[in-house]
C-alpha positions as a printed NumPy array, in Angstrom:
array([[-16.868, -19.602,  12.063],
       [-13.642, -20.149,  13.704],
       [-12.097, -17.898,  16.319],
       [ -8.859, -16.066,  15.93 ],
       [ -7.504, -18.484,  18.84 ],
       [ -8.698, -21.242,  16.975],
       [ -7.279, -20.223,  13.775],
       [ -4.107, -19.2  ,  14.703],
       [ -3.466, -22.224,  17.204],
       [ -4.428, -24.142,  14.483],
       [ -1.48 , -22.158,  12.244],
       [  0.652, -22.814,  14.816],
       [  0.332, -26.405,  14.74 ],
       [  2.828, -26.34 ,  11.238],
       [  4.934, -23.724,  12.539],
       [  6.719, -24.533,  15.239],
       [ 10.091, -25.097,  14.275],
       [ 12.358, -21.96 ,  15.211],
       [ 13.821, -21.51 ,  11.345],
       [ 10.372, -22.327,   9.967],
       [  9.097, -19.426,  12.293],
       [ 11.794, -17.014,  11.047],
       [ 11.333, -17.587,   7.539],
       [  7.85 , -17.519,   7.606],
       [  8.369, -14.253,   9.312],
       [ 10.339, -12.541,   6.472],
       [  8.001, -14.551,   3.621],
       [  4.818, -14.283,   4.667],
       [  5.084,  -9.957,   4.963],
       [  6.948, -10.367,   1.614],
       [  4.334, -12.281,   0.115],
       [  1.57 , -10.254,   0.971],
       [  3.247,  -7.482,  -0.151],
       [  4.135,  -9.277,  -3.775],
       [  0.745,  -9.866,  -4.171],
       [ -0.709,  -6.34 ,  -3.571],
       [  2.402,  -5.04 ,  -6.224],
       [  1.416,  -7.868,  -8.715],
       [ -2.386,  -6.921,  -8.749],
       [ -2.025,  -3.172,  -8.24 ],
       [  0.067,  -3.085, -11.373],
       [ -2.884,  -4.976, -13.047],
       [ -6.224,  -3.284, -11.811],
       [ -6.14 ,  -1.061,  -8.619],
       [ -9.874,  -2.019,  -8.673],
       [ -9.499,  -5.522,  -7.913],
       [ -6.727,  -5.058,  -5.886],
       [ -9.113,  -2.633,  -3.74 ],
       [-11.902,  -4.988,  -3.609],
       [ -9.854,  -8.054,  -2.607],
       [ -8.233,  -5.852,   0.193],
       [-11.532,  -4.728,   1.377],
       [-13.178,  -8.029,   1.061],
       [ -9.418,  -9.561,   3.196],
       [-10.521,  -7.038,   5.842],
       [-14.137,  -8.05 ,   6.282],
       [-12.774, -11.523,   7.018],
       [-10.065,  -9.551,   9.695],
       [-12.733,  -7.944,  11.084],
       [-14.806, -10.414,  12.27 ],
       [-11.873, -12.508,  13.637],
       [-10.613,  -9.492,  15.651],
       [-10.729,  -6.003,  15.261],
       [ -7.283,  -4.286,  16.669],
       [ -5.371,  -6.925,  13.864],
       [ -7.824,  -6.113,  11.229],
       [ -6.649,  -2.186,  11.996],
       [ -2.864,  -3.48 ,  12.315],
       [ -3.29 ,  -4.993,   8.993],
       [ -4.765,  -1.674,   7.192],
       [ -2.085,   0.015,   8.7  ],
       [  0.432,  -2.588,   7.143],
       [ -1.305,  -2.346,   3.856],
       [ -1.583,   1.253,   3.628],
       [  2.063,   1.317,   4.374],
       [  3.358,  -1.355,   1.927],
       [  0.406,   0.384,  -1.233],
       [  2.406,   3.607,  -0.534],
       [  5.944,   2.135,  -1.323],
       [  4.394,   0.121,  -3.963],
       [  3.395,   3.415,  -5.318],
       [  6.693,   5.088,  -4.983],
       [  8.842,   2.467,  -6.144],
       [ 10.081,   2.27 ,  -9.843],
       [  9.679,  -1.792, -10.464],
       [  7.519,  -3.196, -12.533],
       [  4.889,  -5.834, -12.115],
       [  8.071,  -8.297, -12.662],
       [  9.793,  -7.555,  -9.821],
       [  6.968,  -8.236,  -7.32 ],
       [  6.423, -11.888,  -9.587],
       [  9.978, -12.362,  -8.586],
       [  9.348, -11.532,  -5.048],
       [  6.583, -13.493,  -4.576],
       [  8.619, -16.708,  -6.416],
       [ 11.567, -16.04 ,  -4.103],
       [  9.554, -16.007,  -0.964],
       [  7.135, -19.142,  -1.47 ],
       [ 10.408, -21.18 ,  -2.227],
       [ 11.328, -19.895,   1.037],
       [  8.145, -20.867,   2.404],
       [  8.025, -24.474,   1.135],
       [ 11.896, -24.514,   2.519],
       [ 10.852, -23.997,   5.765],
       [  7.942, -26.354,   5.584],
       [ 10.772, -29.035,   4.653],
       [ 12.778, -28.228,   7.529],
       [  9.729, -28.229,  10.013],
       [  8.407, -31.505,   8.654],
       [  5.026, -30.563,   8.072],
       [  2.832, -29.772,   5.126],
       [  1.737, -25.358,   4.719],
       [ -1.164, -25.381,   6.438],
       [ -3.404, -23.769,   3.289],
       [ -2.955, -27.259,   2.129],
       [ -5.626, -28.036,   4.842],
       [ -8.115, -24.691,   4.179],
       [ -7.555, -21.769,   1.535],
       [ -8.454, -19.717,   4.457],
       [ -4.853, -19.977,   5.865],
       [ -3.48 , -17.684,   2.98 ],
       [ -5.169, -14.806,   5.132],
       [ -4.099, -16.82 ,   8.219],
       [ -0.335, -16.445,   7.433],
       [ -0.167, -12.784,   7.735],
       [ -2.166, -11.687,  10.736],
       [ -0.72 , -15.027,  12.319],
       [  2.713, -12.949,  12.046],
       [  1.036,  -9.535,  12.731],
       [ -0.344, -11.067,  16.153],
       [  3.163, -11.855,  17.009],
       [  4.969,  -8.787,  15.886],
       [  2.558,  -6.587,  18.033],
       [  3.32 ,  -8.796,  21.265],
       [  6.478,  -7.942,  20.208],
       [  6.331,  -4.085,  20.173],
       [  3.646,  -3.497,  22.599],
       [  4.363,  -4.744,  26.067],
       [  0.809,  -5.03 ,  26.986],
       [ -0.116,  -6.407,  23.782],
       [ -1.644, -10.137,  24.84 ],
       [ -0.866, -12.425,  22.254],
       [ -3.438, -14.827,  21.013],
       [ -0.563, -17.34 ,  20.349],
       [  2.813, -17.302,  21.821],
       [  4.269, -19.849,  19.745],
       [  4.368, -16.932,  16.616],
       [  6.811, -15.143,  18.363],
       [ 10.698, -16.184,  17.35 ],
       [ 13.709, -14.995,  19.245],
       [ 16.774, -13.963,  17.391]])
């Protein structure tokens, strides 16, 4: 099994144009969160299990991100809960953002990295998690540096 360094370097590797970074930044969050509206709306169980199942494979990668991400997900299921849309609106959400995702992979040059290994879909989001936290916590060592965009 890979390491997180491994994986995320490896992440980086299509990501390292400074739009691609920013868009990925705003569609990969927005993505994640599309899918846990789409399948809440359609079985809380499955949704559950694939969360739980997502987190196993966090776990064993690194720890402190897998908790970051159950934060993130606990935070994103409650305003999922609270928010009067249907299962429509996060189907349009997740549209809008993957066009925004393949945009930025036309501006960097380079083909989305799941293209390569499924595994990447779970990449995506702690690859952007990793860099928000070195971010926000000044002591925070970041696996990968290249995540991190300035704006």
């Amino acid at each position: 099994m890979k390491t997180i360094s491994e994986w995320l370097d490896e992440y980086s590797d299509s990501h390292q144009n400074k739009t691609n970074k920013l868009i990925h930044w705003v569609c990969v969050p927005t993505i994640y969160f599309s899918i846990i509206g789409i399948l809440a709306h359609f079985s809380a169980l499955l949704t559950t299990l694939l969360l739980v199942l997502a987190f196993i494979f966090y776990a064993r990668l690194d720890l402190v991100l897998a908790v970051a991400m159950a934060t993130l997900t606990l935070i994103m299921a409650w305003l999922i809960w609270i928010l009067p849309v249907g299962a429509s609106f996060f189907i349009a959400l997740f549209v809008f953002a993957w066009i925004g995702q393949f945009y930025g992979h036309k501006v960097e040059g380079k083909k989305p990295s799941f293209f390569k290994d499924l595994q990447f879909l779970l990449i995506g989001p702690i690859w952007c998690m990793d860099a928000y936290l070195g971010k926000i916590l000044p002591k925070w060592k970041l696996r990968h540096n290249s995540a991190i965009v300035s704006v």
